[in-house]
DRENDO-1510 file (C-alpha; in Angstrom, 1 decimal, always signed):
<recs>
REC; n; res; u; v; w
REC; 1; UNK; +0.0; +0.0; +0.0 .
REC; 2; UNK; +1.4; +3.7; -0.8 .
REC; 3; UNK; +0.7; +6.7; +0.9 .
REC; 4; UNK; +0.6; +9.9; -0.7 .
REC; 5; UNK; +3.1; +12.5; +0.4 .
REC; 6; UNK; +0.8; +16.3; +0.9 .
REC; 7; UNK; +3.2; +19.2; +0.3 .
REC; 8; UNK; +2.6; +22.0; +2.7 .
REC; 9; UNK; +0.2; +24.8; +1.4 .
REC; 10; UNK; +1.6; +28.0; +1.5 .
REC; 11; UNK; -1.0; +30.8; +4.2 .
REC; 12; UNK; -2.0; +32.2; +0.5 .
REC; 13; UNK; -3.4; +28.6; -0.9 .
REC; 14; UNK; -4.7; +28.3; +2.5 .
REC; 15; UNK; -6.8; +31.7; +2.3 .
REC; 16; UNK; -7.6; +30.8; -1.6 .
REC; 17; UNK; -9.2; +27.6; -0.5 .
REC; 18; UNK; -11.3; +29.1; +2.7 .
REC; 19; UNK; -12.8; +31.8; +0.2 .
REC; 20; UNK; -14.6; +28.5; -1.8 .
REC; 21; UNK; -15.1; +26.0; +1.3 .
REC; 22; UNK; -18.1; +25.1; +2.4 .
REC; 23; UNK; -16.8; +24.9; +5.8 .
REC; 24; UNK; -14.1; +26.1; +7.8 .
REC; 25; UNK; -10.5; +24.5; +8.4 .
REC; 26; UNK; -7.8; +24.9; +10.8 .
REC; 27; UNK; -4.5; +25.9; +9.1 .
REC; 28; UNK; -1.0; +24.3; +11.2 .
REC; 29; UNK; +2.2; +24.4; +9.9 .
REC; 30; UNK; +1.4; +24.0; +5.9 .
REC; 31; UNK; -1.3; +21.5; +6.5 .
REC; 32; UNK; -5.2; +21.7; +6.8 .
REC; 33; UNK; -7.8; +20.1; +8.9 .
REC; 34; UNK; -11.5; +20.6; +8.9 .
REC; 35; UNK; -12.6; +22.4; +11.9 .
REC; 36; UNK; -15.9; +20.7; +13.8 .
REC; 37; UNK; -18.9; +22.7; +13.5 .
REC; 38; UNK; -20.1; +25.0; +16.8 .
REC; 39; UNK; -23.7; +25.7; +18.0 .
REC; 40; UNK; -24.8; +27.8; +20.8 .
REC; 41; UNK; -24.1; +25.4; +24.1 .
REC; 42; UNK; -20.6; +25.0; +22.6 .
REC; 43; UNK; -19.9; +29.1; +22.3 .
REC; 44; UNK; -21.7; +29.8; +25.8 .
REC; 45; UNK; -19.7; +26.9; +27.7 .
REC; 46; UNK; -16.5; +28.5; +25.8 .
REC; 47; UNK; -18.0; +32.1; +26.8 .
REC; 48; UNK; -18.1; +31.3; +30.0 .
REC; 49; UNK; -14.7; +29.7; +30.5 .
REC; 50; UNK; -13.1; +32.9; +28.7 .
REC; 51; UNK; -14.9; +35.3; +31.4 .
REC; 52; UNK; -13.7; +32.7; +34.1 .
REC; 53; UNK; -10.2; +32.9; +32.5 .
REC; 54; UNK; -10.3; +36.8; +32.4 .
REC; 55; UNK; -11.4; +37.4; +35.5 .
REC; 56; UNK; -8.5; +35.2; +37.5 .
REC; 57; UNK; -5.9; +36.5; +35.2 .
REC; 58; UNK; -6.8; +40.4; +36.3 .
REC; 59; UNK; -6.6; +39.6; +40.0 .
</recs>
């Protein structure tokens, strides 16, 4: 079995490709990985531990 070699993308093929996706992707180090989809709970539980996070770091 052979397994194909991906050469990095360069930020600008990155970008390029995100303008015509029908979802969103995570961009590390020359590769790309689809992102999983949010809903609400998921932005108020990460809401919520940002205000937590704020408020201990500013005493």
């Amino acid at each position: 079995m052979q397994v194909a070699m991906l050469r990095p993308l360069s930020v600008k093929e990155y970008l390029e490709g995100e303008e015509r996706a029908d979802i969103r992707h995570e961009y590390v180090a020359g590769q790309v990985y689809a992102m999983a989809g949010a809903n609400l709970r998921h932005n108020q539980i990460a809401g919520n531990l940002y205000g937590l996070l704020w408020q201990k770091t500013r005493g």
